[in-house]
C-alpha angles and dihedrals in degrees: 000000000000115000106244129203103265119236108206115182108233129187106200127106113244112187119219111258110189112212123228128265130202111219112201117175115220125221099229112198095174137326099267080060095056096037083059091047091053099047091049086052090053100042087054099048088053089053093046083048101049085044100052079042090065100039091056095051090046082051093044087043094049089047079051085070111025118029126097090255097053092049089045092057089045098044131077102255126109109194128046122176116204106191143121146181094289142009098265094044090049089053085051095056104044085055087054081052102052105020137070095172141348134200085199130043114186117208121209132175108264094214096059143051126208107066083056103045076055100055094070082080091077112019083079082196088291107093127049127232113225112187126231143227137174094307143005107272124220082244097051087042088056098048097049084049084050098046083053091227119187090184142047119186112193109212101208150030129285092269082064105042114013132241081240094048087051090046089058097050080053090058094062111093121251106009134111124215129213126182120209111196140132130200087277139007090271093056090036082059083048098057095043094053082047083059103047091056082217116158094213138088122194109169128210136171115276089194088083136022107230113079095040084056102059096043088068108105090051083063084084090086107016131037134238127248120179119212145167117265103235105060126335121285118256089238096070102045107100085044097060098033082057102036106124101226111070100212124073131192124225125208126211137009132293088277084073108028123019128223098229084069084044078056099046097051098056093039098038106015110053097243123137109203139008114192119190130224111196148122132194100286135001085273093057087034093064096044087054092055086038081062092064094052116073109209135123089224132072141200121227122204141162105272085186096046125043111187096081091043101054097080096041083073089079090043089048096051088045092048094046084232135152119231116232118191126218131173118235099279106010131072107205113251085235093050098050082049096052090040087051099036095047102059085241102180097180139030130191107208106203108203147050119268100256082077100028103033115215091252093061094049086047091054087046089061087037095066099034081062091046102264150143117251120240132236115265106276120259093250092047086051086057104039082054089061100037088068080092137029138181119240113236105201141020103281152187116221118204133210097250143023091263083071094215099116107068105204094171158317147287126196111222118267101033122128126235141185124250122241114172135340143216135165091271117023133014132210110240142185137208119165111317098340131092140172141116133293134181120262095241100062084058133094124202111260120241126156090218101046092038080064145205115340129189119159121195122253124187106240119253121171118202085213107057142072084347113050109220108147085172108030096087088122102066085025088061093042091038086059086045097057090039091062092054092045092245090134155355100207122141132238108254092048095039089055091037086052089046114104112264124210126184094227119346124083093197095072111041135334100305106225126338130318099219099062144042141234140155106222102078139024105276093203144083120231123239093259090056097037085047092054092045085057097052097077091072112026153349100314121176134178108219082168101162090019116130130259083241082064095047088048094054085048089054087051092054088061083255116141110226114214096214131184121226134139137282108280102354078289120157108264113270112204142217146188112226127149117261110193090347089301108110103237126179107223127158111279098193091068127162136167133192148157126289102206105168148353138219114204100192095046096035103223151120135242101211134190101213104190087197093081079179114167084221085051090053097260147099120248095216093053137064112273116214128139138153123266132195119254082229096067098039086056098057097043091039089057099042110145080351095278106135098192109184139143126190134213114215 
């Protein structure tokens, strides 16, 4: 198998830097002069460049010998954990880890991925990414000063990575800084492969950060370049239709990238093969790239939360280690396989274990030995579970732990969210509201003991006496409002008074709900529909949020707006231009409104606004019924989307 450049899809804004350039005018007697010349410029170049060549491999073999990676992998130890109080911190420290020194030093935003997923096409296991916040810190300062380092490239726009924060980095003596963007995260991608001068292409999606992560040690050899899923982004075009090597890789499932853009790239875009890399989810996909790296040590990182496991990409390409990925209290059935089944002897867990708990790393030792993993400890368990609590009594929560300074109020029975802890008070959220409370006025929080809800909606069909075959999104919300009392509104004018678009529908209803056609997405998305809410009552996108999330809203005698499909029925799929660009969404879609749960049944009240005789309705009469957990679950994830809005 031949190692390809890597396309991630990436949503971020990168603006356009151009670098300097020095202008010197020649004095030109003839063109034998000027051939010489040239030849004595070239002749030096090569020279600087081989010499620059050998100092870099004396630096990397002296890092061979003496640097904390290399005494980890020689000494008799099997875990090590690199983390630290905060991302940047935590990037800091695994460059402590793995160099001793570095000629380069690659900055990258800390709050967002993909310019630094990106940056592992360049960094070839010898350079070091340090993330970035709103300043240069007196510790990142230090380290670049430690690491010796005669060059800083800034990987974004200034969006990402700020003009002050490059004016900083000029302050320090004796560096010079360079800034790779483009006018996006795709054409940021774009610019880093053009500076890595690699032959290969692999593509993942830059909508998520995954399976691009683990990917990185493959980027030896290959560079990254981020797209969209759908269908590749203008920006890379050229890129792809020039790449030397004919045969991409592509990482992740269809969920991340489709196969109508698999498709594109062989029959528009000259290239002669993709091969794709994926499992069934990022944890199996990152056993499946693990497969192509031979190596008895792994590295561990977050696969839920991405600031700790950025800077791991650059350890992973030095050590010549696969990343598994691993979420804060499960190893993946196919990780603890690959970690058994490999003769892996040693594992560096990157993260703190508020992302990567203690039990997980002592299962990780656990199967490196052999051995069976354990069940999650008591107090993990319970940790777990005291992320949220129910409030016994009506109560008043204050600004600070010394619980003075009263900011609001919260009724009895409602679930929040914890915050932080201590022996005495906790900080707590509902809604919009937070503050802290003392311990004693909170219950533990479980789904089963809290109990059965079901909260009462006024019926509206989206069928009679209004006729809107397509306008199940604002039906299902305007039932919703109408429970809390926010309106009266009717339907038409509920559906003429929603936003239009002519084709996204992330940006407005595509199209007219009282009609079909075939030709566009007759749907809005839940940040449009939100926002629409939001004129007449407490609104909120918890678009990606779990079903465990929508069944604590429910609880809360919230209604959840959820997308799922026609009928219960499995997601059938087109292509149909969104903005000009060709995109594959599901076509058989259908929202409604999630008015209750049962835990001990499983199972979910729902307000279906398509009172269809084919759906088991009248469409004359209300329409509501039960519905397994099950089924909810498995409409709810189709192609992983999670689109939901709640009405509070």
């Amino acid at each position: 198998m031949m190692s390809q450049p890597i396309v991630a899809s990436s949503a971020l804004a990168s603006e356009v830097v151009s670098e300097k350039v020095d202008n010197s005018s020649l004095a030109i007697e003839n063109v034998a002069s000027e051939e010489k010349k040239d030849d004595i410029s070239e002749s030096e170049a090569s020279k600087k460049e081989e010499i620059a060549g050998n100092s870099e491999e004396k630096d990397s073999e002296k890092e061979r010998f003496d640097s904390e990676l290399k005494k980890f992998e020689q000494d008799d130890s099997i875990i090590k954990r690199i983390s630290s109080s905060e991302r940047v911190k935590t990037s800091i420290e695994i460059s402590k880890f793995q160099n001793i020194t570095s000629k380069k030093v690659i900055i990258a935003d800390s709050r967002n991925y993909p310019d630094a997923l990106a940056a592992a096409s360049i960094t070839d296991g010898k350079y070091p990414v340090l993330l970035i916040g709103n300043e240069v810190t007196g510790e990142l300062e230090n380290e670049i000063k430690r690491l010796g380092a005669e060059e800083v490239i800034i990987l974004g726009g200034k969006n990402s990575v700020s003009e002050y924060i490059e004016n900083q980095l000029n302050s320090i003596e004796k560096l010079t800084i360079r800034r790779i963007a483009g006018i996006n995260r795709y054409e940021t991608s774009k610019r880093i492969f053009e500076e890595s001068k690699k032959e290969s292409i692999v593509l993942a999606s830059g909508q998520n950060f995954p399976d691009a992560l683990s990917a990185s040690p493959l980027l030896m050899k290959s560079g990254l370049l981020l797209t969209d899923k759908s269908s590749l982004s203008p920006e890379l075009i050229e890129t792809v239709k020039n790449v030397k090597n004919k045969e991409i890789e592509i990482i992740g499932g269809l969920g991340s990238i489709s196969s109508y853009l698999e498709k594109q790239l062989v029959e528009e875009y000259n290239i002669s093969s993709a091969k794709r890399i994926s499992g069934v989810d990022r944890y199996a996909t990152s056993v499946e790239l693990a497969n192509n790296i031979q190596s008895d040590m792994v590295i561990i990182a977050s696969g839920e939360s991405f600031p700790d496991a950025l800077a791991a990409s650059t350890l992973a390409q030095k050590s010549n280690s696969p990343i598994l990925l691993v979420s804060k209290n499960r190893i993946d059935k196919s990780v603890a396989a690959y970690i058994k089944n490999n003769n892996i002897k040693k594992a560096i867990i990157v993260g703190g274990e508020k992302t990567i708990s203690k039990n997980v790393e002592k299962n990780v030792e656990r199967l490196t030995q052999g051995k069976e993993m354990i069940q999650e400890d008591a107090s993990e368990v319970i940790e777990s579970i005291n992320k949220n609590a129910v409030i016994k009594f009506n109560i008043n929560i204050y600004s600070d732990k010394n619980l003075k300074d009263s900011v609001a109020m919260i009724e009895a029975k409602k679930i929040v969210d914890i915050l932080e802890k201590n022996d005495y008070c906790s900080k707590i959220r509902y809604d919009e509201r937070e503050g802290w409370v003392r311990n004693k006025n909170l219950d533990k929080y479980d789904p089963v003991s809290f109990g059965k809800v079901v909260t009462s909606v006024p019926y509206v069909s989206q069928l009679y006496p209004v006729y809107a075959p397509n306008g199940c999104e604002s039906t299902s919300m305007l039932m919703g409002l109408k429970g809390k009392g926010y309106t009266n509104m009717g339907l038409r004018d509920f559906l003429n008074a929603m936003p239009k678009t002519e084709s996204n529908p992330a940006k407005g209803y595509v199209g007219s709900p009282y009609g079909n056609e075939n030709f566009r997405f007759l749907t809005i998305d839940p940040e449009p529909l939100a926002k629409y809410g939001q004129k007449y009552g407490n609104v909120v996108n918890i678009q990606g949020q779990p079903l465990d999330q929508i069944i604590k809203e429910i609880q809360n005698g919230n209604t959840v707006v959820a997308y799922m499909t026609l009928y219960w029925n499995k997601p059938q799929y087109k292509i149909l231009p969104i903005d000009g660009v060709p995109t594959r969404r599901i076509f058989n879609n259908h929202v409604l409104l999630l008015t209750g749960y049962d835990p001990v049944k499983k199972s979910f009240y729902i307000a279906d606004p398509y009172n269809h005789e084919k759906a088991g309705g009248n469409r004359k009469k209300a329409f509501y019924y039960w519905k397994s957990q099950a089924d909810v679950d498995r409409c709810y994830n189709y192609d992983n989307r999670r689109f939901a809005v709640t009405i509070r």
